[in-house]
CHARMM internal coordinates of N, CA and C (Angstrom, degrees):
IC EDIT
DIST 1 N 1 CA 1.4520
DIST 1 CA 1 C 1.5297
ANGL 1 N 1 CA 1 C 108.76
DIST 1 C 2 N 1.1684
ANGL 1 CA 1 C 2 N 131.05
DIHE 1 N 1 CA 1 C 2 N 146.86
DIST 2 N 2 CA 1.4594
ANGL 1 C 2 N 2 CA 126.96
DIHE 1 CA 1 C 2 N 2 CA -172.87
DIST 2 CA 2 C 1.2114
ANGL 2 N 2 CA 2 C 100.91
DIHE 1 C 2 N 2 CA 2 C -101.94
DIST 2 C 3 N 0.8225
ANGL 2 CA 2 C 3 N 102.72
DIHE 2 N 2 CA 2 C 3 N 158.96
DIST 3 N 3 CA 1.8560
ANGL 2 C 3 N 3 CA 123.89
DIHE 2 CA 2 C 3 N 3 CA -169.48
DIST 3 CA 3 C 1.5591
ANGL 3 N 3 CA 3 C 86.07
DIHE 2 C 3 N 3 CA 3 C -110.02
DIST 3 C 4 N 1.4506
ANGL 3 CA 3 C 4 N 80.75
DIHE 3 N 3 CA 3 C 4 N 161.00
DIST 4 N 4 CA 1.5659
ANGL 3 C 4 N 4 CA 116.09
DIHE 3 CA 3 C 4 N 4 CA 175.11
DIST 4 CA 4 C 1.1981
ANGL 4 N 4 CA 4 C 129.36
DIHE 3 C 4 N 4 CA 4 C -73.85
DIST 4 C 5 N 1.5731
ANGL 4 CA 4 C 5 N 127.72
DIHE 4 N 4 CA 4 C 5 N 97.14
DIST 5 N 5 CA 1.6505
ANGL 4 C 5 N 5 CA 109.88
DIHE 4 CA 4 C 5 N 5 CA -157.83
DIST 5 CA 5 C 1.5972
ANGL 5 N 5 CA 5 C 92.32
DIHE 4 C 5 N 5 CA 5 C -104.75
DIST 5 C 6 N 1.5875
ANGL 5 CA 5 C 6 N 96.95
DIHE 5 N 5 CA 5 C 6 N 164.98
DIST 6 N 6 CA 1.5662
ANGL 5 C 6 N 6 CA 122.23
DIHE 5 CA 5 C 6 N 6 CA 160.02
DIST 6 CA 6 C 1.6659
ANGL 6 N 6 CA 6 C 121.14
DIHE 5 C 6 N 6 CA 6 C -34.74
DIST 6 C 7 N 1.4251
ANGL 6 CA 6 C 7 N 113.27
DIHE 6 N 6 CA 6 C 7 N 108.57
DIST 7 N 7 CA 2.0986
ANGL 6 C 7 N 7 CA 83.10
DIHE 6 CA 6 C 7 N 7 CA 177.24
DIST 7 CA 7 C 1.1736
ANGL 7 N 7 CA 7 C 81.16
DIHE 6 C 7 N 7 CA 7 C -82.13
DIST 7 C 8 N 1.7004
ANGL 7 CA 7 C 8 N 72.38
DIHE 7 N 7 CA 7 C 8 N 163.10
DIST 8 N 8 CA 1.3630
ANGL 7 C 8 N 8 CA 111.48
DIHE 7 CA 7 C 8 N 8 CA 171.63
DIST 8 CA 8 C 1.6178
ANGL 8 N 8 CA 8 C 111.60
DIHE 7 C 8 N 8 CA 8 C 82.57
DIST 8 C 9 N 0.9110
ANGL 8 CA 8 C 9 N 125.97
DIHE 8 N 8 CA 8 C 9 N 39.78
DIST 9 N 9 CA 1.6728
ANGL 8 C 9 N 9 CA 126.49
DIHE 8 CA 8 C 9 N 9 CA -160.65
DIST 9 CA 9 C 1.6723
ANGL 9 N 9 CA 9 C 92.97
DIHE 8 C 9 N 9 CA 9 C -140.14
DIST 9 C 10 N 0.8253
ANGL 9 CA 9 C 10 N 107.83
DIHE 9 N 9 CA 9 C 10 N 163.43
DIST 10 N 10 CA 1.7579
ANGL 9 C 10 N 10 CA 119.87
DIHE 9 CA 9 C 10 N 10 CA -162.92
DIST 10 CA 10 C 1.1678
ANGL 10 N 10 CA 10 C 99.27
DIHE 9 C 10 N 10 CA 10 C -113.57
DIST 10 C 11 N 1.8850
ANGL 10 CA 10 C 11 N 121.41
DIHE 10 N 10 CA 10 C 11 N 124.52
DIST 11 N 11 CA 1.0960
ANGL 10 C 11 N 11 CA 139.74
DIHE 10 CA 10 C 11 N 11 CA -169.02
DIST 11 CA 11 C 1.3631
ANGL 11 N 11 CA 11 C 99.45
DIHE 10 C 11 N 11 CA 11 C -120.24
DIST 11 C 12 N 1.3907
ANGL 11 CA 11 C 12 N 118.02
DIHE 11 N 11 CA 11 C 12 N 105.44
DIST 12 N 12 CA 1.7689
ANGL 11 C 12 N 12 CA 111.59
DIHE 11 CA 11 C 12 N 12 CA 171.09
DIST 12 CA 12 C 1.2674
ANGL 12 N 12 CA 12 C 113.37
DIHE 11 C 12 N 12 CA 12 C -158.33
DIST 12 C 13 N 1.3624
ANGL 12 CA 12 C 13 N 120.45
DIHE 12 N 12 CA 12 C 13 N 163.21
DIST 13 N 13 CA 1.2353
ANGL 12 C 13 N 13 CA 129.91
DIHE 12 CA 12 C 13 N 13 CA 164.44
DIST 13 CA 13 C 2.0418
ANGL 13 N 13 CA 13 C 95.54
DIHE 12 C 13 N 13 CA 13 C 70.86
DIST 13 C 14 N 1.0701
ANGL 13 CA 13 C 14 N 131.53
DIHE 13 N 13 CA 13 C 14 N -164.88
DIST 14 N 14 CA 1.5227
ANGL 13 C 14 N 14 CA 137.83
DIHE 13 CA 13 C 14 N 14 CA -133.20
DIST 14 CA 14 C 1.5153
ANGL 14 N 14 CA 14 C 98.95
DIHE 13 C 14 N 14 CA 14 C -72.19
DIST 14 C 15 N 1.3363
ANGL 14 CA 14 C 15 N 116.93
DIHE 14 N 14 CA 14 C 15 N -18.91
DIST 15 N 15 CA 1.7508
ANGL 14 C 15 N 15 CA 126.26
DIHE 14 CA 14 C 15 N 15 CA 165.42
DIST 15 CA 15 C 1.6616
ANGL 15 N 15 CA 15 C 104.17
DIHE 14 C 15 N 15 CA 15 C -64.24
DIST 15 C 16 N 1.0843
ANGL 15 CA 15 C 16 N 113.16
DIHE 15 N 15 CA 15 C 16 N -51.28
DIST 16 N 16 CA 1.6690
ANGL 15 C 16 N 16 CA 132.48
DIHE 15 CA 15 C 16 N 16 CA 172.71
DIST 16 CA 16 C 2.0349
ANGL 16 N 16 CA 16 C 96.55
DIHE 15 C 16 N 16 CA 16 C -47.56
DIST 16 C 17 N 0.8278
ANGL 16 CA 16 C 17 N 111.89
DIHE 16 N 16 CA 16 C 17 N -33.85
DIST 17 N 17 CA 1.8909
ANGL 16 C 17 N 17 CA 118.01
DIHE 16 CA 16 C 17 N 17 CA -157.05
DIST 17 CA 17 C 1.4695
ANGL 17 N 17 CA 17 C 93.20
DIHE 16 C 17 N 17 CA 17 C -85.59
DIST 17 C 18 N 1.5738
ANGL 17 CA 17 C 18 N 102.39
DIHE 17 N 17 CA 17 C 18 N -51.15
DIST 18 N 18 CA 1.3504
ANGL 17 C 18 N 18 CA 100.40
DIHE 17 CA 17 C 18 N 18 CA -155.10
DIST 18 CA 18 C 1.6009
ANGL 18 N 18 CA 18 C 120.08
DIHE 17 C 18 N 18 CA 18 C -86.16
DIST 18 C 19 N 1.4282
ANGL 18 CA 18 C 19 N 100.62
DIHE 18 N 18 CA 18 C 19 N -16.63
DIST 19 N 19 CA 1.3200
ANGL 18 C 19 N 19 CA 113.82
DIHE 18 CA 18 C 19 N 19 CA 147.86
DIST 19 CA 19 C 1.3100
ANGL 19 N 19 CA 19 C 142.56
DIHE 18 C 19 N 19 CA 19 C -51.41
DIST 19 C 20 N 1.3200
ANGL 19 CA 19 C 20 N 114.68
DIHE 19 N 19 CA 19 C 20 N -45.83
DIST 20 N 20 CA 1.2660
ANGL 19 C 20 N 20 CA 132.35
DIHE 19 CA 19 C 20 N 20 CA -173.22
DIST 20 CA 20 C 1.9827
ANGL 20 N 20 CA 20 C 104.49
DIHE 19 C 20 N 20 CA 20 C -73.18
DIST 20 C 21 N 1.6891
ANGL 20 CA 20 C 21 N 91.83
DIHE 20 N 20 CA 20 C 21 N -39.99
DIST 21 N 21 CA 1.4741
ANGL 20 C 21 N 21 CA 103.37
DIHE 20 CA 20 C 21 N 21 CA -178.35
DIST 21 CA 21 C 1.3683
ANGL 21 N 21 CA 21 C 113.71
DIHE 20 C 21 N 21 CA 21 C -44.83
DIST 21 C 22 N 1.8573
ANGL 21 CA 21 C 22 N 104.96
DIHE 21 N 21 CA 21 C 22 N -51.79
DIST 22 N 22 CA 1.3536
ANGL 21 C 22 N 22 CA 115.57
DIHE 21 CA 21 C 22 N 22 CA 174.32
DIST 22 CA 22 C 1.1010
ANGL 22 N 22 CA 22 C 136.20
DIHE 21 C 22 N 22 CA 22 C -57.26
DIST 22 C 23 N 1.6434
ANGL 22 CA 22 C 23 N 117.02
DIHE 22 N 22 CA 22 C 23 N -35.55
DIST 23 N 23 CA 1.2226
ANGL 22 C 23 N 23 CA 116.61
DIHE 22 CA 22 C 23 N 23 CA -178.25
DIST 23 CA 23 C 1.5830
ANGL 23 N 23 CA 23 C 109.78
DIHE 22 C 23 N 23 CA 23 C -99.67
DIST 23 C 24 N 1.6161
ANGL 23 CA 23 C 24 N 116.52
DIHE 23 N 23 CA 23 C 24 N -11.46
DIST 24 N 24 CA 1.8895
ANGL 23 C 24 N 24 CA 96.28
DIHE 23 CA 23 C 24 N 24 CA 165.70
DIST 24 CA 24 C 0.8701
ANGL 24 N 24 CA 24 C 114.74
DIHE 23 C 24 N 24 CA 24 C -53.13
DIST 24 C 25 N 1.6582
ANGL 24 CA 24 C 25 N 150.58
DIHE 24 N 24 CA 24 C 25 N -75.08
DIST 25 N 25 CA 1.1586
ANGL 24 C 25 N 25 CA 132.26
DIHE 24 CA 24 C 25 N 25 CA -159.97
DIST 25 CA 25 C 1.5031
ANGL 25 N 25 CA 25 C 113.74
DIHE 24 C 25 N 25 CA 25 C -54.30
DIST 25 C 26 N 1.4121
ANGL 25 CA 25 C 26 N 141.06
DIHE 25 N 25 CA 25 C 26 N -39.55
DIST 26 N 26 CA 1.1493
ANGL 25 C 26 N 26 CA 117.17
DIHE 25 CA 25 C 26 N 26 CA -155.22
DIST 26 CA 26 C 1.5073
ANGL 26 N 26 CA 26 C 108.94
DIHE 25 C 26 N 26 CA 26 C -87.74
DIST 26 C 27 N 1.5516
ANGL 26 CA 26 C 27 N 115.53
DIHE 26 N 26 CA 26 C 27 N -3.24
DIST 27 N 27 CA 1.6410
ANGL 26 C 27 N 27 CA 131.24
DIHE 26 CA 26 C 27 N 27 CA 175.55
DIST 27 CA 27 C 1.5350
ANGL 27 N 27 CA 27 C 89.59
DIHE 26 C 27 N 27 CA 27 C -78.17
DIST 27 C 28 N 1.5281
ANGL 27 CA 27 C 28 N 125.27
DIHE 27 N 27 CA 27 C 28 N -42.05
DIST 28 N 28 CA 1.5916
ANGL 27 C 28 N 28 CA 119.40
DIHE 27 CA 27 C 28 N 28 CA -165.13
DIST 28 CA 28 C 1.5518
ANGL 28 N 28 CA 28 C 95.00
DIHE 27 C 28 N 28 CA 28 C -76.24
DIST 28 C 29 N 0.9188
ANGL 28 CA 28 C 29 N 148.03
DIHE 28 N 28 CA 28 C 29 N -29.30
DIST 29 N 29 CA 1.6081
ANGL 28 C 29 N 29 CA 167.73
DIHE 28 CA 28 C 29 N 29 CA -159.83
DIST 29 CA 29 C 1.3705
ANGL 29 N 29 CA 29 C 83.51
DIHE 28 C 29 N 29 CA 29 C -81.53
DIST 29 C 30 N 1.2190
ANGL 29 CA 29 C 30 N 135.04
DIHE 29 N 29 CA 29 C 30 N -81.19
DIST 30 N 30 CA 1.7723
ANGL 29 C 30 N 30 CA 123.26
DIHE 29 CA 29 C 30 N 30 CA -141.73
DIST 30 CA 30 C 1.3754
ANGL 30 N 30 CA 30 C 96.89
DIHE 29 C 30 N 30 CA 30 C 159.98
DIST 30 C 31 N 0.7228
ANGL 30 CA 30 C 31 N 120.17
DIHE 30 N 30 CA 30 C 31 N -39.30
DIST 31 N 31 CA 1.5075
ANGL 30 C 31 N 31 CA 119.94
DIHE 30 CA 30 C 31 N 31 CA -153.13
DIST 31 CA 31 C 1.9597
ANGL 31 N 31 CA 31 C 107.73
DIHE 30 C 31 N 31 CA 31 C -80.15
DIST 31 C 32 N 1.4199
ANGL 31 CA 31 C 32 N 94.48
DIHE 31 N 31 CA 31 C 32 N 117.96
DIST 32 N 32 CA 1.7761
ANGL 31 C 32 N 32 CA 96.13
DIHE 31 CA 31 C 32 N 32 CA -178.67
DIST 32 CA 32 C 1.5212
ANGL 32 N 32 CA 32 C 126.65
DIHE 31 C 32 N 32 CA 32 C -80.94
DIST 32 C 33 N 1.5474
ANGL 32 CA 32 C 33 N 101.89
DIHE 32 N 32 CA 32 C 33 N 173.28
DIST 33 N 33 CA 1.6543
ANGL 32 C 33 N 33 CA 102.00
DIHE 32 CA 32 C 33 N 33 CA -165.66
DIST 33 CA 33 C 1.6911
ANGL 33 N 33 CA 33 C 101.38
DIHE 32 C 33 N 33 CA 33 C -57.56
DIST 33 C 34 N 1.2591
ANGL 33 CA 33 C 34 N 91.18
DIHE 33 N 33 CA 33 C 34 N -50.92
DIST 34 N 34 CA 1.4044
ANGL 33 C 34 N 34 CA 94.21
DIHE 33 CA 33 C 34 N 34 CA -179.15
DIST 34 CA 34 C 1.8172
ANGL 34 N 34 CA 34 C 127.40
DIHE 33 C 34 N 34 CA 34 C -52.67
DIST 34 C 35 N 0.7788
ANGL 34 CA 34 C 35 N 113.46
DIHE 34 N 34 CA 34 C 35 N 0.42
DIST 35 N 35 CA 1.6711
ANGL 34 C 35 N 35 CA 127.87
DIHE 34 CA 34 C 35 N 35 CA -172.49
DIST 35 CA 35 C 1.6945
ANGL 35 N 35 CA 35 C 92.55
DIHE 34 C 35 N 35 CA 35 C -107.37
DIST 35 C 36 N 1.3751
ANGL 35 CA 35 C 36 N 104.15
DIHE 35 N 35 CA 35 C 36 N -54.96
DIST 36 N 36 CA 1.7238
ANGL 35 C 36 N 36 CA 112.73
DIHE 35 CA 35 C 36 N 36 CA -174.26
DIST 36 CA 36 C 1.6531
ANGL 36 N 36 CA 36 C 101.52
DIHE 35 C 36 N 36 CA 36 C -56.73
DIST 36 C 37 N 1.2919
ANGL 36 CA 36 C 37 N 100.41
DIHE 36 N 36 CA 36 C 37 N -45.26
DIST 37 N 37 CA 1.5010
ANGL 36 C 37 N 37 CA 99.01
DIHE 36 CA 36 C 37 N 37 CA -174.99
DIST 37 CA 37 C 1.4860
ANGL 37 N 37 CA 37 C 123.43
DIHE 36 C 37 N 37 CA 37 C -54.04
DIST 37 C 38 N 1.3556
ANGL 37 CA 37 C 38 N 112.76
DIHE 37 N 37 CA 37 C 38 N -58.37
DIST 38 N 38 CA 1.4868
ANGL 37 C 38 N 38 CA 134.59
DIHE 37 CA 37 C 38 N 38 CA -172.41
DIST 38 CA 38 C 2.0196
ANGL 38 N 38 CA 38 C 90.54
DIHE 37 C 38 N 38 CA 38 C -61.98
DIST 38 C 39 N 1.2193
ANGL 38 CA 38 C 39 N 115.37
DIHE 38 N 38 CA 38 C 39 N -66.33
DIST 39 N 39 CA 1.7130
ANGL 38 C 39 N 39 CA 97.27
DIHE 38 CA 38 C 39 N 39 CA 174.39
DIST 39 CA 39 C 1.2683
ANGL 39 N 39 CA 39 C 130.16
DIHE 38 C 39 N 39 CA 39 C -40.91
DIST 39 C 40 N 1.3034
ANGL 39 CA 39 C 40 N 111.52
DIHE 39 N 39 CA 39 C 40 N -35.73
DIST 40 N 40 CA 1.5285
ANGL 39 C 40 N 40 CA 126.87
DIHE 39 CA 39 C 40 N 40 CA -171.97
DIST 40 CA 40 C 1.8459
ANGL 40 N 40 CA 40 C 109.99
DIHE 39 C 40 N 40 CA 40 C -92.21
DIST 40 C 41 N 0.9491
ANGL 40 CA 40 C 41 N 96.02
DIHE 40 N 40 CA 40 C 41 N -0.08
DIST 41 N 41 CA 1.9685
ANGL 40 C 41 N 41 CA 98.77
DIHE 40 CA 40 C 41 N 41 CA 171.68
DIST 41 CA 41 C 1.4808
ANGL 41 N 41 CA 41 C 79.82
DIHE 40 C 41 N 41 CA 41 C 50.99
DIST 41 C 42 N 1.4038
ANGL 41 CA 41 C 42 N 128.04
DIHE 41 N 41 CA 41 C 42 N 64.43
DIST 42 N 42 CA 2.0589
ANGL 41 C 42 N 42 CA 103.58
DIHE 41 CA 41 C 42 N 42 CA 151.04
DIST 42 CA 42 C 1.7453
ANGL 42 N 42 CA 42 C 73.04
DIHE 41 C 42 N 42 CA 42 C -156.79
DIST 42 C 43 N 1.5821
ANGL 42 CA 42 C 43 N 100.69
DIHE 42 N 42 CA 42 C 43 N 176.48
DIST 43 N 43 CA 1.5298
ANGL 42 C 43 N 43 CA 116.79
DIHE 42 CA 42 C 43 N 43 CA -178.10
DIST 43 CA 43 C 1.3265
ANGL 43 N 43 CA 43 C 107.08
DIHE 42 C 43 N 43 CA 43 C -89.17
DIST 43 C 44 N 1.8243
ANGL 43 CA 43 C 44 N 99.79
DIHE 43 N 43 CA 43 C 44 N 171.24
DIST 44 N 44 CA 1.3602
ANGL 43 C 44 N 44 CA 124.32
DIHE 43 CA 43 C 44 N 44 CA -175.85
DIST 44 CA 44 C 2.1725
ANGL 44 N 44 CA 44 C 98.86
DIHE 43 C 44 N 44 CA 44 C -45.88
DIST 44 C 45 N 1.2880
ANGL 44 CA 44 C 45 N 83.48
DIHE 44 N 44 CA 44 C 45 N -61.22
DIST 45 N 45 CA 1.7299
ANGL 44 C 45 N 45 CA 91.79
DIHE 44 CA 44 C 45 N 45 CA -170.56
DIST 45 CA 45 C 1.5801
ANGL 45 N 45 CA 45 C 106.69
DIHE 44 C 45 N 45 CA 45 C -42.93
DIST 45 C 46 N 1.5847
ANGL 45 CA 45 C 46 N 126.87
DIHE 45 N 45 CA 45 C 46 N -42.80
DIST 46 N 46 CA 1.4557
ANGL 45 C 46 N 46 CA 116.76
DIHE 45 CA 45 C 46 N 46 CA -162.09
DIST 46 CA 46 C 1.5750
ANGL 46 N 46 CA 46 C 99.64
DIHE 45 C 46 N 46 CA 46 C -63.47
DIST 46 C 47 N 1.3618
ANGL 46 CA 46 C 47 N 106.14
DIHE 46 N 46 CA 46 C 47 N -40.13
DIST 47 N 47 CA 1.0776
ANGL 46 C 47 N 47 CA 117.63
DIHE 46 CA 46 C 47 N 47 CA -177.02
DIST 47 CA 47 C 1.5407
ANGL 47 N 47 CA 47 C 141.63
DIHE 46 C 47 N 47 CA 47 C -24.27
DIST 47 C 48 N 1.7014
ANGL 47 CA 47 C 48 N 84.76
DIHE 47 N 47 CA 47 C 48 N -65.07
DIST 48 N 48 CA 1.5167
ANGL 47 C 48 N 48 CA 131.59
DIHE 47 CA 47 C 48 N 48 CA -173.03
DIST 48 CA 48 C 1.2590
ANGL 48 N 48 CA 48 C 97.68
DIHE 47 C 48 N 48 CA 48 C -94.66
DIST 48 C 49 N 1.5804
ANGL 48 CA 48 C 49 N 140.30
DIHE 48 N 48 CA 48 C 49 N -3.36
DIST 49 N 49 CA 1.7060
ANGL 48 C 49 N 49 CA 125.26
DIHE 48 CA 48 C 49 N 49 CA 142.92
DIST 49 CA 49 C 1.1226
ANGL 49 N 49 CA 49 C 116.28
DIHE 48 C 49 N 49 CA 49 C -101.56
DIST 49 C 50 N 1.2237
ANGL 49 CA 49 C 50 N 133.12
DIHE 49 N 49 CA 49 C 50 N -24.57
DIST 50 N 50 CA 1.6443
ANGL 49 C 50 N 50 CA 129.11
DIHE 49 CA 49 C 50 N 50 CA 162.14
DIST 50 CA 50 C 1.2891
ANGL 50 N 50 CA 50 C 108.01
DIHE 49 C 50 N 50 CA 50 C -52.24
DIST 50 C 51 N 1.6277
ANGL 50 CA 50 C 51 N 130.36
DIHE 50 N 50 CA 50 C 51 N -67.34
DIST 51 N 51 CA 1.5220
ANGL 50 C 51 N 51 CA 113.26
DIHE 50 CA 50 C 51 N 51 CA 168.62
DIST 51 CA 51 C 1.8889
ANGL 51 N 51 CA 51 C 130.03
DIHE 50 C 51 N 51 CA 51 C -35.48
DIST 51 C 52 N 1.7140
ANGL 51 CA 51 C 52 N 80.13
DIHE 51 N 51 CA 51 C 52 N -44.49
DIST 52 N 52 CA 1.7682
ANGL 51 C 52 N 52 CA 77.86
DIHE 51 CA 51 C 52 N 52 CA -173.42
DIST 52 CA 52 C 1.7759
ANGL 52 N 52 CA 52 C 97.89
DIHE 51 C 52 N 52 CA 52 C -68.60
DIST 52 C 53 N 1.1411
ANGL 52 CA 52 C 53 N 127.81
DIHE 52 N 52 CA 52 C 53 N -40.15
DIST 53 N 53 CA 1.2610
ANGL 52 C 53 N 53 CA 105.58
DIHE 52 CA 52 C 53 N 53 CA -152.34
DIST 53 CA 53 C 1.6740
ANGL 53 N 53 CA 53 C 108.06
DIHE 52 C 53 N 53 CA 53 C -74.66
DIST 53 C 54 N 1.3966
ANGL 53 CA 53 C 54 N 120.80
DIHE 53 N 53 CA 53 C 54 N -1.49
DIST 54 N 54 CA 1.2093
ANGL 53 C 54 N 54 CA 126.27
DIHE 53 CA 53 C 54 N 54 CA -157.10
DIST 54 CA 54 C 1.5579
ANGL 54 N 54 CA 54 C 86.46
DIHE 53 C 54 N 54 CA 54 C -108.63
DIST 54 C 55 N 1.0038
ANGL 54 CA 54 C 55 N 139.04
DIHE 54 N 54 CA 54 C 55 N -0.88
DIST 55 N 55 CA 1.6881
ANGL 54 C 55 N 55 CA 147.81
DIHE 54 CA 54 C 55 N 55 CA -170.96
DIST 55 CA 55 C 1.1531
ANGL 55 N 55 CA 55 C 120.41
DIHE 54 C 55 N 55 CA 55 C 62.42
DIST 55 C 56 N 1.2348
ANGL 55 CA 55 C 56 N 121.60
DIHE 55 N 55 CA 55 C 56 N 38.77
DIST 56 N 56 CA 1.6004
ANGL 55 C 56 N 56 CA 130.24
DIHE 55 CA 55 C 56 N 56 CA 179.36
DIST 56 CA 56 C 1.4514
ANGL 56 N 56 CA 56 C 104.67
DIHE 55 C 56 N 56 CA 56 C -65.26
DIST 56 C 57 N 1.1569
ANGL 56 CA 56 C 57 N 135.75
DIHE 56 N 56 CA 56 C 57 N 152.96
DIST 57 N 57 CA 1.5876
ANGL 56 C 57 N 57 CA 125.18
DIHE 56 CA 56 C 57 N 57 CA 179.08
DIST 57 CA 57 C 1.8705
ANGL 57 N 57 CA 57 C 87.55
DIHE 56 C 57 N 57 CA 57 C -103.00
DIST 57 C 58 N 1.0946
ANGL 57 CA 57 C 58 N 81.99
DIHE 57 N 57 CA 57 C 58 N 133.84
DIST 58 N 58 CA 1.8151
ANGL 57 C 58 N 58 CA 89.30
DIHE 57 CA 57 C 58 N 58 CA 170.65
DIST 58 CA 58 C 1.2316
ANGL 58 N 58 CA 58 C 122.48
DIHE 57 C 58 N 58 CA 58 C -111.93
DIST 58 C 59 N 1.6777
ANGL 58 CA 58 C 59 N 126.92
DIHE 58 N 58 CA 58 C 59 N 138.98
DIST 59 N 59 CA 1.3222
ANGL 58 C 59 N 59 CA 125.13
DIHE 58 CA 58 C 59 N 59 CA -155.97
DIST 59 CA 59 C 1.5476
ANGL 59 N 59 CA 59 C 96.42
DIHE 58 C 59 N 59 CA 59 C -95.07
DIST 59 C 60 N 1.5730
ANGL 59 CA 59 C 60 N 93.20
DIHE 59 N 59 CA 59 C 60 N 159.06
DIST 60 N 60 CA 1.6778
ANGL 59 C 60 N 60 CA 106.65
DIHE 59 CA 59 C 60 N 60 CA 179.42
DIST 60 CA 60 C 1.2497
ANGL 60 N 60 CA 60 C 109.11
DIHE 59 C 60 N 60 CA 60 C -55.44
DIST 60 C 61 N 1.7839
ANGL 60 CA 60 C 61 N 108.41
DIHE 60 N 60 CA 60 C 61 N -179.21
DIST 61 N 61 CA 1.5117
ANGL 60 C 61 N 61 CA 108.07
DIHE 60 CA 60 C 61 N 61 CA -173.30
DIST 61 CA 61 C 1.8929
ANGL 61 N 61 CA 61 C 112.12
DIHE 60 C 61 N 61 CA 61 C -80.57
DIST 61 C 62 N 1.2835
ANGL 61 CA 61 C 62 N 93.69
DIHE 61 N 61 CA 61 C 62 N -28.28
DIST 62 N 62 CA 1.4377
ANGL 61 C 62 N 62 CA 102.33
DIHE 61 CA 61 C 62 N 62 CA -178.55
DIST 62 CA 62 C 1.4626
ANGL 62 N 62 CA 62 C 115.80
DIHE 61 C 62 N 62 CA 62 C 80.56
DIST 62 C 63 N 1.1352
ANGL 62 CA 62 C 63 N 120.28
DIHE 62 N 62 CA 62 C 63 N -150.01
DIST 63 N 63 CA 1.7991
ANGL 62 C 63 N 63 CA 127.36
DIHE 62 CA 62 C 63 N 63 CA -175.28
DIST 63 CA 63 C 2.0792
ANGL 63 N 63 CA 63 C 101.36
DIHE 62 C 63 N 63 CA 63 C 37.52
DIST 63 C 64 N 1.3801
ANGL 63 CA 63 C 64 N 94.65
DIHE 63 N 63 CA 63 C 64 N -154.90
DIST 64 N 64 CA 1.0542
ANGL 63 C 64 N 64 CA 106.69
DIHE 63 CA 63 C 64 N 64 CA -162.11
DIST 64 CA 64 C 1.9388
ANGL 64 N 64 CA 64 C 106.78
DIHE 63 C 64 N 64 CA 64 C -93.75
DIST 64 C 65 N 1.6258
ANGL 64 CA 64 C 65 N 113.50
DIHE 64 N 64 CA 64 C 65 N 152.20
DIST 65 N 65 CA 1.3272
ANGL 64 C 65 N 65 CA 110.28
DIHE 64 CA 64 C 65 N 65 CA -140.53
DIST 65 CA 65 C 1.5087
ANGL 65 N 65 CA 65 C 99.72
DIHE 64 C 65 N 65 CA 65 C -124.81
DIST 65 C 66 N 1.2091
ANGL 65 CA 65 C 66 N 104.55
DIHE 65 N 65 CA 65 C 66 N -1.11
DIST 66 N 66 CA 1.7309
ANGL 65 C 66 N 66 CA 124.07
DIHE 65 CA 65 C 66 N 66 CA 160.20
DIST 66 CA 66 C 1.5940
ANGL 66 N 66 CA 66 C 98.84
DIHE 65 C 66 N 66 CA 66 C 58.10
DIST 66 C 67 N 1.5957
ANGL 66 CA 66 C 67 N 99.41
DIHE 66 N 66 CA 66 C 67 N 50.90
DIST 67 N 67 CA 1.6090
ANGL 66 C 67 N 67 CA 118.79
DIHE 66 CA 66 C 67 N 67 CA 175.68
DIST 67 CA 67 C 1.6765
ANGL 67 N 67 CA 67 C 111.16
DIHE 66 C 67 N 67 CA 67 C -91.17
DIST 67 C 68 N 1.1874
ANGL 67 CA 67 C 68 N 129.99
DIHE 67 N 67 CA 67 C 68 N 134.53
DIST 68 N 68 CA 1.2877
ANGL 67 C 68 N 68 CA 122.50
DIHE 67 CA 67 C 68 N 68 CA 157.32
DIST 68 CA 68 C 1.3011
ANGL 68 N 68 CA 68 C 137.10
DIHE 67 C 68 N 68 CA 68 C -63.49
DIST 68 C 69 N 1.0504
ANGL 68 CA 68 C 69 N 129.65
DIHE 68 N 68 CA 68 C 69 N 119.57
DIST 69 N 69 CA 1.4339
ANGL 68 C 69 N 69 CA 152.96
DIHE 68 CA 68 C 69 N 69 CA 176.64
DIST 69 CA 69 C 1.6992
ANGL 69 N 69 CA 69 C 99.34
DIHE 68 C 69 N 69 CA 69 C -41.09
DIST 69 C 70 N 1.5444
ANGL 69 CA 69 C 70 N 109.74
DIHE 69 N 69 CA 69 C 70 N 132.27
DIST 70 N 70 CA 1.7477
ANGL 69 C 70 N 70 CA 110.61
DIHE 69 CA 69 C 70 N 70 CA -178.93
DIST 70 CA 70 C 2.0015
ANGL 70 N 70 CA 70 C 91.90
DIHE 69 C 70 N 70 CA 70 C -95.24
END
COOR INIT
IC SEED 1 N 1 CA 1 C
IC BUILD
């Protein structure tokens, strides 16, 4: 389970690894950035580049796409 870090505190190098380790599966599981975020005391964005940089495939936004009707 990830603990709650400091914002604003610098996440890199094998802290950066072991993080990412933790939270792919539960992003592959269901569970959104935004959920990961709010547990993890850091934002949507840290979030959503720690997955990407670790190669998580990330799912679309979903809901409605505010497309016009033909």
């Amino acid at each position: 389970m990830a603990r709650t870090m400091s914002r604003g505190t610098r996440v890199t190098g094998a802290e950066r690894t072991r993080l990412a380790a933790e939270l792919a599966p539960r992003y592959a599981a269901g569970e959104s950035i935004r959920d990961l975020a709010a547990e993890t005391g850091r934002s949507y964005g840290f979030i959503y580049n720690v997955l990407k940089e670790a190669g998580v495939p990330l799912r679309g936004r979903g809901g409605n796409t505010r497309r016009k009707k033909d």
